[in-house]
DRENMIPA-352654 format. One line per field, with one value per residue (C-alpha): residue number from 1; y, z, x; residue in one letter. Coordinates in steps of 0.1 Angstrom, whole numbers, plus 5000, padded with zeros to 4 digits. Example, Ala and Ser with C-alpha at 12.3 -4.5 7.8 and 13.67 -1.06 7.14 Angstrom:
% residues 2
i <- c(1,2)
v <- c(4955,4989)
w <- c(5078,5071)
u <- c(5123,5137)
aa <- c(A,S)
END
This chain:
% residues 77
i <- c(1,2,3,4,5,6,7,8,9,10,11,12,13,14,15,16,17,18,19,20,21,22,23,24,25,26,27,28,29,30,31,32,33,34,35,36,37,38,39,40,41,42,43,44,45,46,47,48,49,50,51,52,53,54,55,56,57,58,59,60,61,62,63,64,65,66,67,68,69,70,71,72,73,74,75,76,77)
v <- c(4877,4887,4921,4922,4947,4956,4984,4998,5015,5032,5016,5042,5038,5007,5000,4971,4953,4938,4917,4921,4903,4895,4900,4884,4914,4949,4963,4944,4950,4988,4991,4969,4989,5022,5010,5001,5033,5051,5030,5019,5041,5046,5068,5088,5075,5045,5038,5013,5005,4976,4962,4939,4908,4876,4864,4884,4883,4901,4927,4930,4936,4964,4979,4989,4997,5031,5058,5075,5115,5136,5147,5182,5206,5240,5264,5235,5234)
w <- c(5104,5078,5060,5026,5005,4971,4942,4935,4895,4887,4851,4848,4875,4887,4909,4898,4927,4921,4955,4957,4990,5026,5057,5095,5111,5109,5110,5081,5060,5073,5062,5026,5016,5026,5003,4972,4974,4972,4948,4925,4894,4899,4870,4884,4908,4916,4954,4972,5001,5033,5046,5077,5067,5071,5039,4999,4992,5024,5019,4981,4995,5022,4994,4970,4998,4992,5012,5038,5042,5048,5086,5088,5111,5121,5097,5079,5101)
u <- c(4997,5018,5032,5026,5047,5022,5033,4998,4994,4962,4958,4922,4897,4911,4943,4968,4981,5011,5025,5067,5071,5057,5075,5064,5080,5070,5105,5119,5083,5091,5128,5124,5091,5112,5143,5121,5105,5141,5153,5121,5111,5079,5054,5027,5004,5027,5027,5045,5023,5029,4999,4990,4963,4958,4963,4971,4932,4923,4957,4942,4903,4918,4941,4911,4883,4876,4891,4867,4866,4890,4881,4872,4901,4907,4889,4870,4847)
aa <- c(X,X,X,X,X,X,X,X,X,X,X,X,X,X,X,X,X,X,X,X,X,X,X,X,X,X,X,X,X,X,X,X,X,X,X,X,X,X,X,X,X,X,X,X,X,X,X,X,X,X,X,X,X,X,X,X,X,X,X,X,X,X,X,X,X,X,X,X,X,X,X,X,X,X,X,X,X)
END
């Protein structure tokens, strides 16, 4: 499976999801996503995000699932 490199803008309550490239090994999806984050421009809310999938429409489906709770620690208990 491969690594897909995605910049992710919050255009309102939706996220665009725009694919820059796939990788078949972590460590180069690892060291390009790390570069483009140095080196991108990115506004507020811009993410660059790698994720592992099958194929884009199952990276794009685990990119917008929603996030779960935060798990409760320490004092939050």
């Amino acid at each position: 499976m491969p690594y897909f490199i995605y910049r992710i803008t919050p255009v309102g309550p939706i996220r665009q999801l725009v694919k820059l490239t796939q990788f078949d090994a972590f460590k180069d999806a690892s060291g390009e996503a790390k570069r483009l984050r140095r080196e991108a421009d990115l506004g507020p809310g811009e993410l660059i995000k790698t994720i592992f999938a099958d194929n884009e429409l199952q990276a794009e489906e685990l990119l917008n699932e929603p996030r779960g709770e935060e798990p409760m620690t320490g004092e939050d208990y």
